[in-house]
TINU-388006 format. One record per residue (C-alpha): residue in one letter; x, y, z. Coordinates in steps of 0.1 Angstrom, whole numbers, padded with zeros to 4 digits, always signed. Layout:
% residues N
AXYZ;...
This chain:
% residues 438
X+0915+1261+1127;X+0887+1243+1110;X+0851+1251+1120;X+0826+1234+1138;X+0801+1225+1114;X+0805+1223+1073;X+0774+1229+1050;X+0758+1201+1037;X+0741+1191+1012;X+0706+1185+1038;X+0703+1190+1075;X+0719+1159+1075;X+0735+1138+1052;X+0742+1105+1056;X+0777+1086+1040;X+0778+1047+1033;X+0812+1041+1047;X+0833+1006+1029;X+0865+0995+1046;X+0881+0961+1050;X+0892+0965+1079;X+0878+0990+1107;X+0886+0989+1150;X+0890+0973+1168;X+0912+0955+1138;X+0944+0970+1134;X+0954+0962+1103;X+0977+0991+1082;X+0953+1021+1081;X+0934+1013+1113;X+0936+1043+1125;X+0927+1063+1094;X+0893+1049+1092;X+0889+1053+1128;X+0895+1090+1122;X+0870+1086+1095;X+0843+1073+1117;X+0855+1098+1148;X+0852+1130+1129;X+0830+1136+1105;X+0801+1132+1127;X+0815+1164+1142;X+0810+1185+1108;X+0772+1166+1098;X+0778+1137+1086;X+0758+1107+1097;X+0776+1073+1090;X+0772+1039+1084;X+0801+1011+1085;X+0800+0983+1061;X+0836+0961+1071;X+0848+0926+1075;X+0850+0905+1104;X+0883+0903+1117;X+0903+0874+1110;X+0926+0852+1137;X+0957+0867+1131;X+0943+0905+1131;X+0955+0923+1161;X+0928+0940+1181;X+0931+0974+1202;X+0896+0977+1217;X+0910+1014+1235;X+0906+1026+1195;X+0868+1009+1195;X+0855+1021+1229;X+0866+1057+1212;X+0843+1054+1183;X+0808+1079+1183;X+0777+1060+1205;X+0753+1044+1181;X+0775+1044+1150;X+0760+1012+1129;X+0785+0989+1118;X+0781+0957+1098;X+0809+0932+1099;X+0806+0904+1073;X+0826+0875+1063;X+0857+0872+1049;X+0864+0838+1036;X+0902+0833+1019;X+0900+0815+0989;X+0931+0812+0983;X+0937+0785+1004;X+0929+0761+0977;X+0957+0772+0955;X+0978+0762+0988;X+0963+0731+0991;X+0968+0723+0952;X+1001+0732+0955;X+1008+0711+0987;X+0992+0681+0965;X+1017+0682+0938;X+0997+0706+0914;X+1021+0735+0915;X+1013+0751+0883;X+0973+0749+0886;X+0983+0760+0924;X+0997+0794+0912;X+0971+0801+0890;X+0942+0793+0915;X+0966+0819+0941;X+0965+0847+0911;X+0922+0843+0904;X+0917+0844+0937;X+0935+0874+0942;X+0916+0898+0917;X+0913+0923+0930;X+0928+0911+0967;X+0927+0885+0990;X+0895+0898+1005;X+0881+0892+0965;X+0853+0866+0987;X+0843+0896+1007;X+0827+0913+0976;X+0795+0898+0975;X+0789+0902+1009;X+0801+0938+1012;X+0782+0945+0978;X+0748+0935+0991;X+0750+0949+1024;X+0751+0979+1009;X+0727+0977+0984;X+0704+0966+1012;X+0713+0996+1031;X+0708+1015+0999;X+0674+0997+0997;X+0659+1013+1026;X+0651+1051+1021;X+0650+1058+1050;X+0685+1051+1055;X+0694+1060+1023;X+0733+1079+1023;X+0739+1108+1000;X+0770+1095+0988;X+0796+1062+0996;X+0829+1065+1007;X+0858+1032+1000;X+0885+1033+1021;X+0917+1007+1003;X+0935+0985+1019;X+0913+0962+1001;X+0903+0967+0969;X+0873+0942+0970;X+0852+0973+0989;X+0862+0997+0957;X+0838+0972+0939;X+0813+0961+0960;X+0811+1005+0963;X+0813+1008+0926;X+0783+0985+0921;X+0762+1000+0951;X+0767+1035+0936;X+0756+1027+0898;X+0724+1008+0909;X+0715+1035+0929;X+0729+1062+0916;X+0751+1077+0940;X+0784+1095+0944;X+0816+1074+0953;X+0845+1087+0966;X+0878+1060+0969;X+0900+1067+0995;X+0937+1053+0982;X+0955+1044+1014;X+0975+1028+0993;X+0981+1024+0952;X+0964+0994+0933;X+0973+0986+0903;X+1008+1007+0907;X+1014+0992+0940;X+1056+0980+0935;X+1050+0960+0962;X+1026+0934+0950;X+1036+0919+0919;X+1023+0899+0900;X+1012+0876+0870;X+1002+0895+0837;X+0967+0883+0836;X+0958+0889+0874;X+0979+0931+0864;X+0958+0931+0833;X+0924+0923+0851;X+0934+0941+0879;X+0939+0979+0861;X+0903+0972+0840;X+0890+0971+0871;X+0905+1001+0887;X+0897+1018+0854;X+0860+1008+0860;X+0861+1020+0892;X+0878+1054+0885;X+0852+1064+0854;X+0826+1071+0874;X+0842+1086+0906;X+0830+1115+0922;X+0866+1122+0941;X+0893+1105+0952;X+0915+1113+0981;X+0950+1102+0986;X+0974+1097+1016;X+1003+1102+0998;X+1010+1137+0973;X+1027+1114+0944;X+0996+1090+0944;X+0976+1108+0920;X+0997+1113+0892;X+1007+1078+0896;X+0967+1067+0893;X+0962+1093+0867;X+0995+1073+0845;X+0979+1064+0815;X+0948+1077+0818;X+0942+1108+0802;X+0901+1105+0813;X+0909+1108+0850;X+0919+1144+0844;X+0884+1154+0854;X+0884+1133+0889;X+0886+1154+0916;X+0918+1148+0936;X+0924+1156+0977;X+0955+1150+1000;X+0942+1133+1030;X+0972+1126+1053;X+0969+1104+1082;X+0978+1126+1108;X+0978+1126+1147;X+0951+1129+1175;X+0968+1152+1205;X+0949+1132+1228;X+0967+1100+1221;X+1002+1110+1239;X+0984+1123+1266;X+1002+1110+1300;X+0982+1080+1315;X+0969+1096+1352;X+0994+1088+1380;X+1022+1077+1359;X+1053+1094+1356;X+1088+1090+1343;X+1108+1070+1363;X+1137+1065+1341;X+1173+1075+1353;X+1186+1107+1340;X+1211+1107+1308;X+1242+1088+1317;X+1231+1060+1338;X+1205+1043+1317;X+1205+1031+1281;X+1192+1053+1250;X+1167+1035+1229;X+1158+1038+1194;X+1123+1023+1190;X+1107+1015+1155;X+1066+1012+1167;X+1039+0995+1140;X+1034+0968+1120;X+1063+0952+1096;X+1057+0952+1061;X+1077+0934+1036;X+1096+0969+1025;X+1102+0975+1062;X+1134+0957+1061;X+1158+0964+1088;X+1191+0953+1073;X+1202+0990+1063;X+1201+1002+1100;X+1214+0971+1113;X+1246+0976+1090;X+1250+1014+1100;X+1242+1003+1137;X+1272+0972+1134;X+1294+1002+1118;X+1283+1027+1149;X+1293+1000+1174;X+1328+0997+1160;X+1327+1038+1162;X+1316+1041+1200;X+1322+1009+1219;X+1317+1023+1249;X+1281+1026+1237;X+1274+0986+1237;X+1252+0978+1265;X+1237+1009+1271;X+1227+1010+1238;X+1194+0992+1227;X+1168+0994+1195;X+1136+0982+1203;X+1113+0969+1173;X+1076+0969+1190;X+1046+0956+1169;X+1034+0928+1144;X+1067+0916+1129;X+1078+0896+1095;X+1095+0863+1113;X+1125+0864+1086;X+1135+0894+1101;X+1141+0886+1138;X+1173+0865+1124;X+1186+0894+1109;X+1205+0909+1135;X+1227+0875+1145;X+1241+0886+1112;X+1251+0919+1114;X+1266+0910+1152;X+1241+0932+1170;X+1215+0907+1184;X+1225+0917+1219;X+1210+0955+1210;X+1183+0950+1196;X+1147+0934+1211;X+1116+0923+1191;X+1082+0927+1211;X+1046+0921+1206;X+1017+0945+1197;X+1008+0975+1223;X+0978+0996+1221;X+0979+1025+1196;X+0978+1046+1227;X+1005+1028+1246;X+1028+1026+1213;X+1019+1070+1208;X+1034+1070+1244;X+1062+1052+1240;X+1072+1071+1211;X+1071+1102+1229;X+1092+1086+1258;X+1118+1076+1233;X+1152+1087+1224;X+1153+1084+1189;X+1128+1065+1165;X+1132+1047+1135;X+1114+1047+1103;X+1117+1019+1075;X+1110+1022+1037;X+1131+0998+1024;X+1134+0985+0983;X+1105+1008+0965;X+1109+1013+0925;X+1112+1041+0914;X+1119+1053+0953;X+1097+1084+0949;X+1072+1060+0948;X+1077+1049+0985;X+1042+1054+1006;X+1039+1077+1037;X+1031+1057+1068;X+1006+1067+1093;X+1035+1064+1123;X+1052+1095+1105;X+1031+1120+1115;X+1029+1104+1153;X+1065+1106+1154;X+1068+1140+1145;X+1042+1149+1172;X+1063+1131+1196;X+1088+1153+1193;X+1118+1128+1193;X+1145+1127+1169;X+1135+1105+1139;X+1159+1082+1118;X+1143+1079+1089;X+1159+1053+1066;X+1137+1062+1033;X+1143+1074+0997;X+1157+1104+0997;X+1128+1118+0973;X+1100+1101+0991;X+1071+1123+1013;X+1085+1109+1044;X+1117+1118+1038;X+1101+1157+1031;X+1083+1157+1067;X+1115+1148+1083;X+1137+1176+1062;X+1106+1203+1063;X+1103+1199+1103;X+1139+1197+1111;X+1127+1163+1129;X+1162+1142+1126;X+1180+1122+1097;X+1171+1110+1065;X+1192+1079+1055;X+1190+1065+1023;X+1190+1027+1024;X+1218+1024+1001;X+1236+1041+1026;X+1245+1022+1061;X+1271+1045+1069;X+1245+1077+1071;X+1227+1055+1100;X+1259+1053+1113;X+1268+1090+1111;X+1229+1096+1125;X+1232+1071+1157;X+1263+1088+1162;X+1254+1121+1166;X+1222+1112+1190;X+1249+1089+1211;X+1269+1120+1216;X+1245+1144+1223;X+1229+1121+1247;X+1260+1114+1264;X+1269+1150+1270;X+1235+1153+1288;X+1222+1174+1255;X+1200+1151+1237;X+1187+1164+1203;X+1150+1176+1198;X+1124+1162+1172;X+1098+1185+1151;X+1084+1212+1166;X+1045+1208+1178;X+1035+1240+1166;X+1043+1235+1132;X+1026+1207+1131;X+0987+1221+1135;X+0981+1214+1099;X+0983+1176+1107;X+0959+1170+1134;X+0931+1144+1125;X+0907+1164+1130;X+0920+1195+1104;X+0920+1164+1081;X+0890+1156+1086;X+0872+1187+1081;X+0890+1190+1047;X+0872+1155+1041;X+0842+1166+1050;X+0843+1199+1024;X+0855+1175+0995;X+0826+1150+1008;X+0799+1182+1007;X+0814+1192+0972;X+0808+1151+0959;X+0777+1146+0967;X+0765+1178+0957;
């Protein structure tokens, strides 16, 4: 178990804290940096919260916010988009100046007009001693705080630590023009020559960001996974399960979280088509339910594989309603769908939820990826590579059966699974903080 209080470098030391996005906007990572900011005041760090506003579009869970430490100072700035005018050129006719506006205005990110404002909030946080931090901490998502934190740190001569949620500059999923890649990786190199530490959410990440740079050798690296809070899937008071016992009601596979573009369905829908010509007797008490922030182009997707009458889409929940209904589901599905080289594939934040639930997962992933290792490592269901339908099929299969014979197949263990707490996490931060800014 971790301890109470870690030794710091003064009674107590204070951390300039640069996210993008921080609750109650839920963006991917929300609840990382809310761990962040719930935490490490618990092992002597003092915080400060430089973030955007959050845009229209955002999803908000103000249950995460109320949860956040009394008096924690946070500064939300704007976050204009610039790339609207490469739209707009575009719309006009202009297509190729259109493109090339879109790539400028997306150095590092589309949060690039955020910068300036992040940067000198900061520095005017910086500015005043008596609030001055012993060290900053960038949390990506957008890369546009890795700057403005880079710059605040060489004026005032600080410690940075970057916090890759995800990659940058080997990120498969955003491609993009040569000269936006190439302007891109000089700045992640700029960033990365001066860093005190870096942690990573992902244990392939940092060979990956050390690729072709021999000089990042000496940067301290640190696993952070995303973990779980305990508290989350506690049982609202008064409620209880009301739902018919095994052989009356339907079993449900529920995917919770946001859709992202390598979230693609289509490989479970194909091994669910194939499961339905296994078990008929399974349609109609057979649903998947699909429960967040969705990509539109993939609500069609299931008119084509025949299976649109077993499968719902539904809109955002709490984090803590969406914790619960993972732990009140039959079987959960996770999505890493089209990732080059497939090792490469990140580890969601919903893994380590799920495994905590205790439900079976189907985890349709690369077969070499992290999340595929949580699910083998804790016995906690199926790994299906996506090239393969018919191991969905083989998966749903076994769960239908089980749960028709009234013996419905178990997830991970919870006490194997101490190591993953937020907190635990959290305390390991706080060490590799201590060690930084020392």
């Amino acid at each position: 178990m971790c301890p109470s209080h870690i030794k710091a470098p003064r009674p107590v030391p204070r951390l300039l804290f640069i996210t993008s996005d921080f609750p109650p906007a839920m963006r991917g990572g929300g609840m990382r940096v809310f761990s962040i900011a719930r935490w490490l005041p618990e092992f002597g760090w003092e915080m400060e919260v430089i973030t955007s506003r959050p845009s229209p579009e955002v999803a908000l869970d103000r249950d995460v916010a109320a949860r956040l430490p009394p008096g924690l100072v946070v500064h939300r700035l704007p976050a204009p988009r610039p790339q609207r005018l490469g739209v707009l050129l575009e719309r006009m006719g202009f297509a190729q100046l259109g493109r090339m506006a879109l790539d400028l205005t997306d150095i590092p990110d589309e949060r690039v007009a955020w910068f300036p404002f992040a940067a000198l909030a900061a520095m005017r946080s910086l500015w005043d001693r008596g609030r001055r931090a012993d060290a900053i901490l960038a949390s990506g998502g957008s890369w546009a705080g890795f700057l403005a934190a880079r710059l605040a740190g060489a004026l005032f001569d600080l410690p940075v630590i970057y916090d890759y949620r995800d990659l940058w500059t080997a990120n498969v999923s955003r491609p993009g023009s040569g000269l936006r890649e190439r302007l891109s990786r000089r700045l992640e190199d700029w960033c990365l020559s001066r860093a005190a530490g870096v942690t990573v959410a992902n244990p392939g990440y940092p060979a990956r960001i050390r690729s072709g740079r021999s000089w990042a050798a000496r940067v301290p690296f640190m696993l952070l996974r995303n973990g779980f809070d305990d508290d989350d899937f506690d049982a609202e008071p008064g409620l209880a399960d009301t739902q018919p016992t095994p052989g009356t009601r339907c079993f449900e596979v529920r995917c919770i979280g946001r859709q992202v573009a390598t979230g693609d369905p289509s490989p479970y829908l194909a091994g669910l088509a194939r499961f339905f010509a296994r078990r008929p007797q399974a349609r109609g008490r057979h649903l998947t339910r699909f429960i967040g922030e969705r990509l539109p182009r993939f609500t069609a997707l299931p008119a084509r594989f025949g299976v649109e009458s077993a499968v719902t889409w539904e809109n955002f929940v709490s984090h803590r309603s969406a914790c619960r209904l993972m732990a009140s589901a039959d079987a959960l599905l996770e999505l890493l769908v089209g990732f080059r080289p497939p090792e490469s594939a990140n580890t969601p934040g919903r893994a380590y939820e799920y495994l905590r639930a205790g439900r079976p997962v189907i985890a349709v992933v690369p077969a070499t990826c992290d999340a595929a290792a949580l699910v083998r490592d804790h016995r906690a269901g199926f790994v299906c590579p996506p090239s393969d339908p018919d191991a969905v099929t083989v998966a749903l299969t076994t769960l239908w059966d089980g749960f028709s014979a009234g013996a419905p197949l178990a997830g991970a263990d919870r006490a194997t699974l101490d190591a993953f707490t937020r907190r635990d996490q959290m305390c390991a931060l706080a060490a590799f903080l201590t060690r930084g800014a020392g």
